[in-house]
DRENTOR-649004 format. One record per residue: residue number from 1; residue in three letters; x negated, y negated, z negated of N, C-alpha, C, O in turn. Coordinates in steps of 0.05 Angstrom, whole numbers, always signed. Atoms other than C-alpha are relative to their C-alpha. Layout:
BEGIN
  nr rest    n_u    n_v    n_w   ca_u   ca_v   ca_w    c_u    c_v    c_w    o_u    o_v    o_w
 NUM  ala      X      Y      Z      X      Y      Z      X      Y      Z      X      Y      Z
...
END
This chain:
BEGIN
  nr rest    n_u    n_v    n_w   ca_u   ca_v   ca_w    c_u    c_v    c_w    o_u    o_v    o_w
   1  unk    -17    +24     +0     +0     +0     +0    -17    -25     +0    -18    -41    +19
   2  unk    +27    +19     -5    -59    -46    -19     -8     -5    +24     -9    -25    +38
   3  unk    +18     +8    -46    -93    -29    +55    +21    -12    +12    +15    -31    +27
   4  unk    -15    +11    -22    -29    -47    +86     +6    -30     -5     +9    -43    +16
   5  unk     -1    +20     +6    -21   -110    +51    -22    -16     +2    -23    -41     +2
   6  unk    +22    +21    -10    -86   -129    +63     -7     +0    +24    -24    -19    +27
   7  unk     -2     -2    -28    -87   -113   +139    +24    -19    +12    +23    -31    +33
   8  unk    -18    +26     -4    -26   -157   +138     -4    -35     -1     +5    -56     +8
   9  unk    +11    +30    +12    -58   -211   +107    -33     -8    +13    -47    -29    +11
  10  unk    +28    +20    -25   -123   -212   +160     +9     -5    +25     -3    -20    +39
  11  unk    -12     +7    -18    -74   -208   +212     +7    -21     +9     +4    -27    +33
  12  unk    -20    +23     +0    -36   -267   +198    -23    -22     -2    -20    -44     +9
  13  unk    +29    +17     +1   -108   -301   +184     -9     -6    +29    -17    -28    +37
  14  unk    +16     -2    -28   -131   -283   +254    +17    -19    +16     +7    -39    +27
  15  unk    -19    +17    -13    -64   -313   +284     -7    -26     -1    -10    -44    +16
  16  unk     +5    +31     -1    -76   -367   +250    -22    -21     +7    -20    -45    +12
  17  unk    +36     +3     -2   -151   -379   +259     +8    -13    +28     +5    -38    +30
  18  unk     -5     -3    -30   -127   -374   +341    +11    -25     +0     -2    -43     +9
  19  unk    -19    +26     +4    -68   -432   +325     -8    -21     -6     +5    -42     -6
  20  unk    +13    +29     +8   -119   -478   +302    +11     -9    -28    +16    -32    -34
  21  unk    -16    +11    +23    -88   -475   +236    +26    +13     -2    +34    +22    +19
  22  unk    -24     +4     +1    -15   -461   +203    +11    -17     +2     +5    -35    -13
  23  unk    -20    +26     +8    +38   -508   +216    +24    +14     -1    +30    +38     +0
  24  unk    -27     -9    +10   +106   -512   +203    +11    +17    +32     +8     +5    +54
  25  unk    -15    -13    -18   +143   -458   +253    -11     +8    +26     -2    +13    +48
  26  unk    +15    -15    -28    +81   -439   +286    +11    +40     -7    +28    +50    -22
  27  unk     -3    -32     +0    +72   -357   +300     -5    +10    -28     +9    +28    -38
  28  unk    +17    -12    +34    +30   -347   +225    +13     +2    -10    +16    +22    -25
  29  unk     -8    +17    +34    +73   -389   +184    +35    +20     +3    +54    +21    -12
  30  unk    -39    -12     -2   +140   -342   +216    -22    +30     -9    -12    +45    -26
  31  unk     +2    -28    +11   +101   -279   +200    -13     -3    -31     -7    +15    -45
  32  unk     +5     +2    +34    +71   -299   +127    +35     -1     -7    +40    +13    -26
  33  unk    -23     -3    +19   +150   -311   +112     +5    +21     +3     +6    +36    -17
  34  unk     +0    -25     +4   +163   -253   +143    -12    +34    -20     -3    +55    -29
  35  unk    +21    -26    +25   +111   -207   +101    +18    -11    -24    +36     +4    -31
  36  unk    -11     +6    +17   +139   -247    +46    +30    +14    -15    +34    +23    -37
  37  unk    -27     -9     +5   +212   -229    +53     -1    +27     +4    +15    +42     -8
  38  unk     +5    -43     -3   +195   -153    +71     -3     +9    -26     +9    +28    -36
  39  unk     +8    -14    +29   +162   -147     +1    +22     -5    -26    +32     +8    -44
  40  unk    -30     +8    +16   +214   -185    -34    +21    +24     -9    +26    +34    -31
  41  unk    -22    -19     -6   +267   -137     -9    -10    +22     -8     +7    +33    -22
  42  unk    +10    -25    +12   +219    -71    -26    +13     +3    -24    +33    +16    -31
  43  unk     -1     +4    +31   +212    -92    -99    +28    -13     -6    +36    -13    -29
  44  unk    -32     +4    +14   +284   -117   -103    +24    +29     +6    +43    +35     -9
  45  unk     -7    -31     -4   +310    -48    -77     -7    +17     -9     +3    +39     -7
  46  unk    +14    -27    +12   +273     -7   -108    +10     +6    -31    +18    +27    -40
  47  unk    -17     +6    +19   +296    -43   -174    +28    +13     -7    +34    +30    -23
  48  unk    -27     -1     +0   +367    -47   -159     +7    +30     +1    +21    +37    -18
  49  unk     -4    -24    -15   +370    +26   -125     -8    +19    -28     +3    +41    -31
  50  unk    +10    -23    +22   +336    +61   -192    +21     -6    -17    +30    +14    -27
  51  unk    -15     +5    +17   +387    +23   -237    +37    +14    +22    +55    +18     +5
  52  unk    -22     -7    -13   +453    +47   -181     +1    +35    -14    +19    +48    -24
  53  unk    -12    -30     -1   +433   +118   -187    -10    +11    -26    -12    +35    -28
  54  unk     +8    -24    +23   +409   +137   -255    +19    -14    -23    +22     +0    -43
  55  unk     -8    +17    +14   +449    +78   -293    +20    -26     +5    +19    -48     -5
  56  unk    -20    +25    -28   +502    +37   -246    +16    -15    -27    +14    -40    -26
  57  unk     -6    +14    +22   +535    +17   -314    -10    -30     -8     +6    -49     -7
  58  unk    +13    +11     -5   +484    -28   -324     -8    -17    +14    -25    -32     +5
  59  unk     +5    +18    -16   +485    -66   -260    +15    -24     +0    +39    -21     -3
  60  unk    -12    +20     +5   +503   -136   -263     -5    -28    +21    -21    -30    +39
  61  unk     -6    +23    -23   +524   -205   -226    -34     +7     +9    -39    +21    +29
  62  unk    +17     +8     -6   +452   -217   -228    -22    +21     +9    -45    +12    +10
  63  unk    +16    -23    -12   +417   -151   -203    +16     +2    +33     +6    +10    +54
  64  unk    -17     -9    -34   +478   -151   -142    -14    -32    +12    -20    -34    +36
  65  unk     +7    +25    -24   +454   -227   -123    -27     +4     +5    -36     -7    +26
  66  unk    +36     -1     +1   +379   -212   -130     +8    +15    +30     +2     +5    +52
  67  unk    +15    -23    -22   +383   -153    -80    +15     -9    +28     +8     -1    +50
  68  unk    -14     +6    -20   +441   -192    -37    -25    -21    +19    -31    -21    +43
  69  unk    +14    +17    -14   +391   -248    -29    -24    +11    +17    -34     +2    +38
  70  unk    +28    -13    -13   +333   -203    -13    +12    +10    +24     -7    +11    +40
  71  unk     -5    -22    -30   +368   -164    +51     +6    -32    +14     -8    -40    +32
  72  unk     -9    +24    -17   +403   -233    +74    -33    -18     +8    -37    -29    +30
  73  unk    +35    +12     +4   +326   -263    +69    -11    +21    +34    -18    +12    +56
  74  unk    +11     -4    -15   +305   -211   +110     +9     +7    +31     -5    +11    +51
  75  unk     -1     +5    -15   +351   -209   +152     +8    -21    +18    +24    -27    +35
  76  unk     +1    +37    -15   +338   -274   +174    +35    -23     +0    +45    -35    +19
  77  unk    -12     +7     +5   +394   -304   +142    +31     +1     +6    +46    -18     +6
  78  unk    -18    -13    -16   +449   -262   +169     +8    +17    -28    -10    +26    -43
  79  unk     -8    -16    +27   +495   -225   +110     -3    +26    +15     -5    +30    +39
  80  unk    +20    -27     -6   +470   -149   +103    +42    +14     +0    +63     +2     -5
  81  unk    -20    -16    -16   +527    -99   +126    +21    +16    -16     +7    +35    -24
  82  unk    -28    -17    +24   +585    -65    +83    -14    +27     -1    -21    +40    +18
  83  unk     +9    -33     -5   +560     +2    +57    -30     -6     -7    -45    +12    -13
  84  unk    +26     -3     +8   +493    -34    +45     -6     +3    -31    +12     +6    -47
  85  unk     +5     +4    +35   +449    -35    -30    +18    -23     -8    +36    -19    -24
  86  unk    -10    +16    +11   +474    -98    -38    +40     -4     -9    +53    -12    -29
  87  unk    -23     -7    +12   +544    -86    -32    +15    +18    -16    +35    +15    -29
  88  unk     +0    -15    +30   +542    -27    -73     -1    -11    -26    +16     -3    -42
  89  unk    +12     +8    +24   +511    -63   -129    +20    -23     -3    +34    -21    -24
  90  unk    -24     +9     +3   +564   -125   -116    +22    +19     -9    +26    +12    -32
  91  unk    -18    -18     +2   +618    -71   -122     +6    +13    -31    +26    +16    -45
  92  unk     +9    -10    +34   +586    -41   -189     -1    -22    -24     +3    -21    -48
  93  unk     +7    +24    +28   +572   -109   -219    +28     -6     +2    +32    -12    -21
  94  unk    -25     +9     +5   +650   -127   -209    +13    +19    -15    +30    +11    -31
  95  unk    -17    -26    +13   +674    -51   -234    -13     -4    -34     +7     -4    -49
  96  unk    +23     +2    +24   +621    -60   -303    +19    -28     -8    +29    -32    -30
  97  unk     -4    +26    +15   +646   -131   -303    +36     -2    -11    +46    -18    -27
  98  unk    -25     +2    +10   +720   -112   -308     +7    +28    -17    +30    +33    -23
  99  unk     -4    -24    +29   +716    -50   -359    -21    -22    -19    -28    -10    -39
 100  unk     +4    +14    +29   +683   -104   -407    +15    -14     +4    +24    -18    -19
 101  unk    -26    +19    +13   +735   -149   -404    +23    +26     -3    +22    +37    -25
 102  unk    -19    -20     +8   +787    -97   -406     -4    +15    -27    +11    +30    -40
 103  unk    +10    -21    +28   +747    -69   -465     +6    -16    -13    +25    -14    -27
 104  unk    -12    +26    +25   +750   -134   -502    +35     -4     -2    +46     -5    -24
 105  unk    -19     +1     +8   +820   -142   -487    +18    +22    -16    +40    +19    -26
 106  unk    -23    -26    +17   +840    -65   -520    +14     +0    +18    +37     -8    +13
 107  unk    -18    -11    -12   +866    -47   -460    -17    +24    +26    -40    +18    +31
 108  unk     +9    -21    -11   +848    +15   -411    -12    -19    +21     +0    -40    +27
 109  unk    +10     +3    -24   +797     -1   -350    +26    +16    +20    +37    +35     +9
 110  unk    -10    -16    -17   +843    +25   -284    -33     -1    +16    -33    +18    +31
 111  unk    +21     +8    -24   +775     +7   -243     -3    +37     +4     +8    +53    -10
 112  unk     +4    -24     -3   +749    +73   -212    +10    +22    +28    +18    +12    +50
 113  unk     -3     -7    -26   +759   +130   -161    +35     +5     -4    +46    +13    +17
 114  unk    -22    -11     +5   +834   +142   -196    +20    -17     -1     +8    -35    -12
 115  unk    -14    +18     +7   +887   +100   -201     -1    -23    +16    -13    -20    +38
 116  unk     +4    +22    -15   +895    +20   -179    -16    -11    -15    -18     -7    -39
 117  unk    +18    +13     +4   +837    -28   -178     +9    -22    -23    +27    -38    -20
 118  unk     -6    +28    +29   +839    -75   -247     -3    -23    +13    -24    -30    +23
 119  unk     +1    +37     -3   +859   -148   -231    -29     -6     -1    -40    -13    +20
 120  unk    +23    +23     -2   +796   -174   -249    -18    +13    +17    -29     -4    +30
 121  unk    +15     -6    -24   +754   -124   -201     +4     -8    +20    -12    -16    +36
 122  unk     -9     +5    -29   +797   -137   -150     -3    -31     +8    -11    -38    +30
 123  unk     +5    +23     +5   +798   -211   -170    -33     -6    +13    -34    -19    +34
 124  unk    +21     -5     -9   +719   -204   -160    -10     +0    +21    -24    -16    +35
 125  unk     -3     -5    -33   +723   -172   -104     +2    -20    +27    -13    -22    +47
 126  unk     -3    +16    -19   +754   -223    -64     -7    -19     -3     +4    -34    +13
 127  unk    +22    +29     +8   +707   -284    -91    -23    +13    +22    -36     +1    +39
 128  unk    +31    -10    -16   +653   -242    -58    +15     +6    +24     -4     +6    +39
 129  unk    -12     -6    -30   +692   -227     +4     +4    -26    +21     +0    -28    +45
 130  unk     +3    +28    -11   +704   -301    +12    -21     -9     +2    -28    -24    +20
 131  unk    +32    +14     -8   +635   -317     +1    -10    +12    +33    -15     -2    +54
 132  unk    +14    -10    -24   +609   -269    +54    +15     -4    +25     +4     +2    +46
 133  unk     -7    +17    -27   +660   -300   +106    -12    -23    +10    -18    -28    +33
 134  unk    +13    +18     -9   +630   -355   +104    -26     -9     +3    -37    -26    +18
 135  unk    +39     -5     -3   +555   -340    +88     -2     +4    +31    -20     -4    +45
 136  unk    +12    -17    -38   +565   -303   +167     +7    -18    +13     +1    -18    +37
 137  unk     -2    +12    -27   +589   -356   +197    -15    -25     +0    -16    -36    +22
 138  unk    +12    +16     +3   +546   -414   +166    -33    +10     +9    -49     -2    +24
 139  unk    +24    -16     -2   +486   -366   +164     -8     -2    +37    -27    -13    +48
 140  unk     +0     +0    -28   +504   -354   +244     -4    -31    +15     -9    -33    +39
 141  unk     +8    +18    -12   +494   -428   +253    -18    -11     -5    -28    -31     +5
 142  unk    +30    +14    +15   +438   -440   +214    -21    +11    +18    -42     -2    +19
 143  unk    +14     -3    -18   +406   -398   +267     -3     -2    +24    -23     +5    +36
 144  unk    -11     +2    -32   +436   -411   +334     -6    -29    +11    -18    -37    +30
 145  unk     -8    +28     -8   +454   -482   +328     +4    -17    -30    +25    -25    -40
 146  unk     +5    +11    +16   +425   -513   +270    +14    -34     -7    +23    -42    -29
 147  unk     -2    +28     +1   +439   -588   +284    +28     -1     -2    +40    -23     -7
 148  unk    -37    +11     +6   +519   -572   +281     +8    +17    -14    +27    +31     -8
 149  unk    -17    -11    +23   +522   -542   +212     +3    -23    -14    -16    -38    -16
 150  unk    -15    +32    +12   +566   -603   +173     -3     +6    -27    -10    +28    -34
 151  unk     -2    +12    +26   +571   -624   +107    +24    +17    -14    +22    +29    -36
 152  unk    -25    -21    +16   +637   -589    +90     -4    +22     +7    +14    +35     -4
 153  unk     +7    -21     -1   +608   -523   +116    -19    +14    -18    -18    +38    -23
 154  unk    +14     -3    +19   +554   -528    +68     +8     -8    -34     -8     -3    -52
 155  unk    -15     +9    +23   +599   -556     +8    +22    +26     +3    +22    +39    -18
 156  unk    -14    -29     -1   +648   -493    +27    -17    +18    -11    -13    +30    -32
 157  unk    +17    -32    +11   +598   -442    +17    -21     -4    -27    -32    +16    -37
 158  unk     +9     +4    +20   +565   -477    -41    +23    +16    -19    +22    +36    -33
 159  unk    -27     +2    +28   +634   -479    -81    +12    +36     -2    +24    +46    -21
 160  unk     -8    -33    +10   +641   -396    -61    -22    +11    -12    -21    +26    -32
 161  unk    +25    -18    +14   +577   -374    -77     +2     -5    -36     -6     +7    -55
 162  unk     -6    +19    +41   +593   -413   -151    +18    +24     -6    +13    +40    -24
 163  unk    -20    -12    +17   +657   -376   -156     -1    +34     +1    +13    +50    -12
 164  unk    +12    -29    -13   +622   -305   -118    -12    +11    -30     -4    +30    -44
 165  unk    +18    -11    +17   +570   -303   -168     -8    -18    -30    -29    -13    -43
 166  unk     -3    +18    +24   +581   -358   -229    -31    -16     +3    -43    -22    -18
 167  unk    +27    +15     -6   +512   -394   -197     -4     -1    +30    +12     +7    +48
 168  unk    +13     +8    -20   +474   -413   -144    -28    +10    +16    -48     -2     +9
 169  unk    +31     -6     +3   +414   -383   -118    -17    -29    +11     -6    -46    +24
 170  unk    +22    +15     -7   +350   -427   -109    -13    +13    +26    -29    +32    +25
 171  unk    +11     +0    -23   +336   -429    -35    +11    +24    +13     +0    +40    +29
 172  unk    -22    -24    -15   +395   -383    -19    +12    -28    +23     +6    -51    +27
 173  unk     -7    +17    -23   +437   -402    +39    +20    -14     +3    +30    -22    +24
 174  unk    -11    +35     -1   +477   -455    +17    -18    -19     -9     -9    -41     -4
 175  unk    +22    +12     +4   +415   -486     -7    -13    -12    +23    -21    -35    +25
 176  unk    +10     +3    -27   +390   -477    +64    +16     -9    +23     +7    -11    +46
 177  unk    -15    +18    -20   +454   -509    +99     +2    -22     -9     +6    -41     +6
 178  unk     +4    +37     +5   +450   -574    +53    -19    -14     -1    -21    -38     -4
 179  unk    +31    +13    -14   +383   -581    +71     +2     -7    +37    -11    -24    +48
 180  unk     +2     -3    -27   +396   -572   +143    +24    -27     +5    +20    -46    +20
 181  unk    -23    +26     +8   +457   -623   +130    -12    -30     -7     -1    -52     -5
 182  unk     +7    +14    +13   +417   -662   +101    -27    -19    +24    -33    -43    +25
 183  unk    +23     +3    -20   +357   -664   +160    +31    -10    +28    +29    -29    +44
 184  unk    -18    +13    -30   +424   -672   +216    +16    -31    -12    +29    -45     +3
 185  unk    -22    +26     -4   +459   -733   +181    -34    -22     -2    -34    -44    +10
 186  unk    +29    +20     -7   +375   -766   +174     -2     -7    +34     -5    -28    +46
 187  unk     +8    +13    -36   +369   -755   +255    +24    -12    +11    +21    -24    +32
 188  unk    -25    +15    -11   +439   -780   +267     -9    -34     -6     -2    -50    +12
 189  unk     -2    +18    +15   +421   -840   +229    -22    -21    +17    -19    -44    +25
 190  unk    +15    +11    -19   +359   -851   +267     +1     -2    +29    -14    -17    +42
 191  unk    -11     -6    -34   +388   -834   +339    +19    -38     -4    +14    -58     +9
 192  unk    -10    +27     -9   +444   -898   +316     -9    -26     -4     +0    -46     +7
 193  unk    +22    +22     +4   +391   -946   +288    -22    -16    +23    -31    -38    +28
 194  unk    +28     +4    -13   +336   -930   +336     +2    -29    +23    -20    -38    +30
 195  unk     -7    +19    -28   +368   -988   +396     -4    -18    -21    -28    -17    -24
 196  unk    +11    +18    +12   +363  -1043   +344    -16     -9     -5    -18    -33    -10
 197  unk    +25    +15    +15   +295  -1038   +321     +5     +0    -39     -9    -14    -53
 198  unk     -2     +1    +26   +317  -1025   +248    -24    +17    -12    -26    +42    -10
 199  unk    +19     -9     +4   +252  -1024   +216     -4    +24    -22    -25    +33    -31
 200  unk     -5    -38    +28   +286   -955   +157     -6    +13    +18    -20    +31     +9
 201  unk     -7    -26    -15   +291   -914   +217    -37     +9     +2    -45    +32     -2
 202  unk    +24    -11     +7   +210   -922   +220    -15    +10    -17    -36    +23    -17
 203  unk    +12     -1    +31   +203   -923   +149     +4    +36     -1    -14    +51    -10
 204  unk    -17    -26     +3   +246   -854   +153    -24    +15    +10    -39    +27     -6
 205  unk    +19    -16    -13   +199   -823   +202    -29     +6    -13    -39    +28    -17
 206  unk    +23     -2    +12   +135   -839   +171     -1    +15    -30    -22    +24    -39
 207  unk     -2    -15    +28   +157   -809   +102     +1    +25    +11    -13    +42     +0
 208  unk     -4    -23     -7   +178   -751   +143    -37     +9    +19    -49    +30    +14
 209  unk    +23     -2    -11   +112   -753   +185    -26     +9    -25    -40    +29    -22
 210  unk     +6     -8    +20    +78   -752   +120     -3    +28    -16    -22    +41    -25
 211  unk    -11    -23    +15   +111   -699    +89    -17    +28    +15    -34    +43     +4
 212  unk    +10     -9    -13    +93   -659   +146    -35    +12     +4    -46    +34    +10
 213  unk    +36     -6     -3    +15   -666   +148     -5     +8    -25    -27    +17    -28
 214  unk    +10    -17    +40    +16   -643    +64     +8    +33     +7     -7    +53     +5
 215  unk    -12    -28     -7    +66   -584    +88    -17    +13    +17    -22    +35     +8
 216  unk    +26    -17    -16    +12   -558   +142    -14     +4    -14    -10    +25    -25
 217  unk    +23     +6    +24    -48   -574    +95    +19    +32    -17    +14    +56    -11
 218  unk     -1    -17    +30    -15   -531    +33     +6    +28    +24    -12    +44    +26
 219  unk    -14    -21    -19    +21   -480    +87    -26    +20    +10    -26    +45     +9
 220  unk    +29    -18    -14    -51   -455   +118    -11    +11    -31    -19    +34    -36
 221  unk    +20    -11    +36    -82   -452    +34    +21    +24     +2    +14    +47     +7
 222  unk    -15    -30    +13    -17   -406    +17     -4    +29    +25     +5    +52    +22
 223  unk     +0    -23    -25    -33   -364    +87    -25     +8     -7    -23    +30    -18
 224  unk    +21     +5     +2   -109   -371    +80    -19     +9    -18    -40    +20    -12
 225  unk    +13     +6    +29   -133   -374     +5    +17    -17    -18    +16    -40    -27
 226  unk    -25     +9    +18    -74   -376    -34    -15    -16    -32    -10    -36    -46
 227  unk    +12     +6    +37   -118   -376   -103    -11    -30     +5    -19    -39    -17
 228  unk    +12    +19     +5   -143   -441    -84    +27    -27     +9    +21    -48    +18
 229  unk    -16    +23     +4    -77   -484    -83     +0    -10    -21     +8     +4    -39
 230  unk     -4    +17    +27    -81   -539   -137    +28    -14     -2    +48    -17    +11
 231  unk    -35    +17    +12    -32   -577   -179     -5    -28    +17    +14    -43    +18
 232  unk    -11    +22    -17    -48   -633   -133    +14     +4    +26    +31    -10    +35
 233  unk    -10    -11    -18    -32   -598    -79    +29     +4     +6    +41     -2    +27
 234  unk    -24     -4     +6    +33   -578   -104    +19    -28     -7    +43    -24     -7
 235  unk     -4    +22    +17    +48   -650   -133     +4    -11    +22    +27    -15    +30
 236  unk     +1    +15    -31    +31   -682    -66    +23     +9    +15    +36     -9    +24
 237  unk    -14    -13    -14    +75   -638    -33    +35     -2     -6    +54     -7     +8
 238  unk    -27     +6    +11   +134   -640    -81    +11    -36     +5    +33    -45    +11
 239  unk     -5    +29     -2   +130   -716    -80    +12    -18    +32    +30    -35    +37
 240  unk     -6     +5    -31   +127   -723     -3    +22    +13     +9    +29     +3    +31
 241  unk    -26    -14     -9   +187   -681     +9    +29    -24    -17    +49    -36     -9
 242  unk    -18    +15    +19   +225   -718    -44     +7    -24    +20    +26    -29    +35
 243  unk     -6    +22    -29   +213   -778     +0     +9     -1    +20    +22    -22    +23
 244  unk     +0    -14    -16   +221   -749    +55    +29     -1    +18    +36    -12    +39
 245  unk    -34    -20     -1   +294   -716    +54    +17    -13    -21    +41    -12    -18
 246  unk    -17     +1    +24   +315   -746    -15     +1    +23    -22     +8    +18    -45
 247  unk     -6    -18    +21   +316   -682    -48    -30    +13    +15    -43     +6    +35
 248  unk    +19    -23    -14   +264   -618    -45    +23    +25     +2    +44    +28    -11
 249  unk    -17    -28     -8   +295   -554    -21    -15    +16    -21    -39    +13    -27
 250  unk     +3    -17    +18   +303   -497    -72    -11    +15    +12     -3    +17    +35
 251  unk     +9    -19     -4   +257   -445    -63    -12     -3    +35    -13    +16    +51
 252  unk    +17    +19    -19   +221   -490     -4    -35     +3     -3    -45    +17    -21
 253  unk    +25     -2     +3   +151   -495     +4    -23    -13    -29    -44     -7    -41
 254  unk    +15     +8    +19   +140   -542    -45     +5    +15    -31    -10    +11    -50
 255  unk     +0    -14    +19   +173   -493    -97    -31    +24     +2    -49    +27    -14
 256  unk    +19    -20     -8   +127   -435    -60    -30     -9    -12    -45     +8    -22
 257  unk    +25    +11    +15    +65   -486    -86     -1     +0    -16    -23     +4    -28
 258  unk     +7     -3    +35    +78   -488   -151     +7    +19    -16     +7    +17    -41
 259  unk     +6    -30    +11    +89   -414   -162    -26     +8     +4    -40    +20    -13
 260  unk    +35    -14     -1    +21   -398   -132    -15    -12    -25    -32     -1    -40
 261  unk    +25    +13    +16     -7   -455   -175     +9    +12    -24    -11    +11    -38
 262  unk    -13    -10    +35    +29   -425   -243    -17    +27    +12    -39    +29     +1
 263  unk    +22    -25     -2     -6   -361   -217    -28     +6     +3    -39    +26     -4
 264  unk    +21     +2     +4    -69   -384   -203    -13    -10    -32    -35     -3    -42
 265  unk    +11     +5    +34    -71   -420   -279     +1    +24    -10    -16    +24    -28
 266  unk     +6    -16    +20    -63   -352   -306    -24    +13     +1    -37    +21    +20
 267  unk    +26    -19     +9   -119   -316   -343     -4    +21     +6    -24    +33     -2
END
């Protein structure tokens, strides 16, 4: 496993060496996420999958969103397929979650292979059924046709994923449509400015221009010689996005910097 992870990791070196560098959405920087999200998904399956079959009791909101996020991750932001881990483990964390309330209330679980589904599973159930309508069809534009996912498509699927899973993930994919929301109402802004001469629209660019030349810079260290990203590094990076966009994206690059750097401080 080691050799293969490290044959992965001179690979992606070599690519990049060739590219003159990582930048954002060159060939490297799509296969470092890629390796990334592959291993993710291992170690979140492997998890999830030992707790289904020796201990499904056990499984909870937050073991079914971990492993949902990891397949949707890898596969490239597209919800993973009925019948997969993850909807097993959704399925288990709603059946678990409605024999403890049913337990607290002193009254029988129906959940199970016998009988009708308990209100609150079924209840469950269809929080997550509505989420994943709309994860596929926001998800489907986040990759097709980026520039016409809207503001109420990404405020929809925020407000299910809340009521799916009582949270939010960090740099899940409503995270990643109010970022993308957030980058199409900036170029709208500069497309109706730009004929005037309104000197924000340059201001805009150059923060974004900015941002940019830190995000390459740190992007090649985490491809490169991860151990040597610093807290300026990370700081620079968080700061310039901030500017940038207004916000940083959850589980974004500039988060990705300041996990390495919390990993490189340790002893």
């Amino acid at each position: 496993m080691a050799t293969n992870r490290t044959e992965a990791g001179a690979t992606i070196s070599e690519v990049a060496q060739a590219e003159g560098g990582t930048t954002k959405g060159s060939k490297s920087a799509q296969m470092q996420s890629e390796l990334t999200k592959q291993r993710n998904l291992k170690a979140t399956a492997a998890e999830v999958g030992s707790k289904l079959e020796t201990a499904p009791g056990s499984i909870t909101k937050g073991d079914a969103q971990a492993i949902h996020r990891a397949e949707s991750r890898a596969l490239g932001g597209q919800q993973p397929q009925s019948g997969s881990l993850s909807s097993q483990a959704q399925h288990e964390a709603a059946v678990n979650e409605g024999a403890t309330s049913t337990s607290r209330n002193g009254t029988m679980s129906t959940s199970g292979n016998a009988g009708p589904v308990d209100p609150t599973v079924q209840s469950q159930l269809d929080r997550q059924a509505n989420f994943d309508d709309a994860a596929s069809k926001v998800g489907s534009k986040l990759m097709n046709e980026p520039g016409n996912v809207t503001k109420d498509e990404a405020d929809l699927l925020h407000s299910r994923e809340q009521r799916a899973f009582g949270t939010t993930e960090k740099g899940g994919l409503a995270s990643q449509a109010q970022h993308q929301v957030a980058e199409n109402e900036g170029a709208t802004a500069q497309r109706s400015t730009r004929a005037s001469g309104n000197p924000n629209v340059q201001s805009q660019k150059d923060r974004q221009a900015n941002f940019e030349d830190v995000a390459a810079k740190v992007r090649d260290k985490l491809v490169n010689e991860p151990g040597n990203v610093t807290k300026a590094d990370a700081d620079t990076l968080h700061s310039r996005e901030q500017r940038a966009f207004g916000h940083t994206e959850k589980g974004g690059l500039a988060a990705q910097a300041q996990h390495q750097v919390a990993e490189n401080q340790k002893p």
